[in-house]
C-alpha positions as CSV (number, residue, x, y, z in Angstrom):
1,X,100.4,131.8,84.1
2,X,98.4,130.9,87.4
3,X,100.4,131.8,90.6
4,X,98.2,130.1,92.8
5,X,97.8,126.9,94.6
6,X,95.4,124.1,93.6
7,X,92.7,124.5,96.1
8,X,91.4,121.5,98.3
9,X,88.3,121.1,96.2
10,X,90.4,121.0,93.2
11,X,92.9,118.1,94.6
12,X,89.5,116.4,96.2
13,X,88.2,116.5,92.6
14,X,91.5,114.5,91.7
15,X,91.3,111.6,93.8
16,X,87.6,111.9,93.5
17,X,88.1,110.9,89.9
18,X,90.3,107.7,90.6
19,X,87.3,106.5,92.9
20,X,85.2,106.5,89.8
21,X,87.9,105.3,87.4
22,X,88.6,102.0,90.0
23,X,84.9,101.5,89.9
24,X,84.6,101.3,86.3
25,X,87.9,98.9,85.9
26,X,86.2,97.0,88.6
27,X,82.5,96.5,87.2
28,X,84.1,96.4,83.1
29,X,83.3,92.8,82.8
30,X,80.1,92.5,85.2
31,X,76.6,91.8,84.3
32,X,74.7,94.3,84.6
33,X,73.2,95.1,88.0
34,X,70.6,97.3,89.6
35,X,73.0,97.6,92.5
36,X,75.4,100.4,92.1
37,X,78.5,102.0,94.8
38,X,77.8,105.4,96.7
39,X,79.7,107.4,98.6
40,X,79.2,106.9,102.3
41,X,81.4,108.8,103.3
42,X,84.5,110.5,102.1
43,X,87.6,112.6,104.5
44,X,90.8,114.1,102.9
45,X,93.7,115.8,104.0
46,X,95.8,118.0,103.0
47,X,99.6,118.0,103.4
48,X,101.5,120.3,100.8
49,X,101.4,122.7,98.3
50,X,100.8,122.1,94.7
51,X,100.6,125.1,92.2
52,X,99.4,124.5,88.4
53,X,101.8,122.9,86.1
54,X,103.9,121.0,88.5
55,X,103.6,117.4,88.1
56,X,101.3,115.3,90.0
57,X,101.2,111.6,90.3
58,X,98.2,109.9,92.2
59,X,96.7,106.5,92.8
60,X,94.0,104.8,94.7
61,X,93.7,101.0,96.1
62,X,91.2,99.3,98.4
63,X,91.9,99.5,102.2
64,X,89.3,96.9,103.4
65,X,85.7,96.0,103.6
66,X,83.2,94.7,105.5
67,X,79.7,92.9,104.7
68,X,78.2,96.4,103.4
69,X,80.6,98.4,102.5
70,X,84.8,99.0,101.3
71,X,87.3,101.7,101.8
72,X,89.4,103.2,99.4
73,X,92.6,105.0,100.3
74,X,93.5,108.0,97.4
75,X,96.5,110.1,97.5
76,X,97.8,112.9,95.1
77,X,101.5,113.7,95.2
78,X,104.6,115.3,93.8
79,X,106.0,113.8,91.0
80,X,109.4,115.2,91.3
81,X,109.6,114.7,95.1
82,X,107.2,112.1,96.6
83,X,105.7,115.1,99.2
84,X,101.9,114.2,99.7
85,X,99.9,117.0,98.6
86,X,96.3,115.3,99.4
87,X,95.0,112.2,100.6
88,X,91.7,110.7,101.3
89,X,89.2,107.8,102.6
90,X,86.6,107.4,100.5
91,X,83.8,104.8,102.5
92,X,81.8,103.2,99.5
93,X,78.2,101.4,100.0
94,X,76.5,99.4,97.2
95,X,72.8,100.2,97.0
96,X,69.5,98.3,95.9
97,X,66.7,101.2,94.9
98,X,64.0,98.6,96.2
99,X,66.2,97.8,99.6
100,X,68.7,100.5,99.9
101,X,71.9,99.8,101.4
102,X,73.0,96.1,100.3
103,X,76.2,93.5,100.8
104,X,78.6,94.3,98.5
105,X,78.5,92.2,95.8
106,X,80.5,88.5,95.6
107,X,81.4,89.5,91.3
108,X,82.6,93.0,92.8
109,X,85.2,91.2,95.2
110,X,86.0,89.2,92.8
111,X,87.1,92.1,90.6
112,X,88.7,94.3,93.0
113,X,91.1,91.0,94.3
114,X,92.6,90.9,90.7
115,X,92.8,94.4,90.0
116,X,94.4,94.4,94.0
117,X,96.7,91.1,93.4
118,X,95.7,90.2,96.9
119,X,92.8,88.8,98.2
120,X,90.8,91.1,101.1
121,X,89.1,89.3,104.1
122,X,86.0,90.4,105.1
123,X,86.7,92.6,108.5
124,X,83.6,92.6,110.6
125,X,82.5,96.1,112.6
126,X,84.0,96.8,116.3
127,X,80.9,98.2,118.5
């Protein structure tokens, strides 16, 4: 038996996973593209304790976008208890390999409002 705690790269690798996961549901049904997500750029947190065995519950849902790029906002936490063990941003950019960094794409939206059940306005950037 494993006395110690999961370490951060270890809950990261959770939520990471979800990211992926949502973009896959998202993208089942789309033609294919040359345009794919990346990571922009990713921040987590880490609130409590979790040791191996306990159960974890986690989730993942989109926190906004703009023209080029969409937040997601991942958490992992206690089954038992509801205590947040980690949480994360995770800033997503779609790319073009002949023109780099790209709009998201109007398909994607569409697939991401009816996995969300909501539809999410564009937000423009604050200089």
């Amino acid at each position: 038996e494993e006395d110690h705690h999961l370490v951060d790269y270890q809950t990261q690798e959770l939520v990471s996973k979800l990211w992926s996961k949502y973009l896959a549901q998202a993208r089942a049904d789309l033609a294919p593209s040359a345009v794919f997500p990346a990571v922009r750029r990713v921040s987590y947190g880490l609130d409590n304790e979790a040791f191996p065995g306990q159960p974890l519950q986690r989730g993942i849902r989109m926190l906004g976008r703009s023209r080029r790029s969409c937040t997601f906002a991942g958490a992992l936490w206690h089954a038992d208890d509801g205590r947040m063990v980690s949480s994360g941003e995770i800033v997503t950019v779609f790319v073009d390999p002949a023109k780099g960094s790209v709009e998201v794409p109007e398909d994607f939206w569409a697939a991401v409002e009816k996995i969300e059940g909501r539809t999410i306005p564009v937000t423009e950037r604050r200089n």
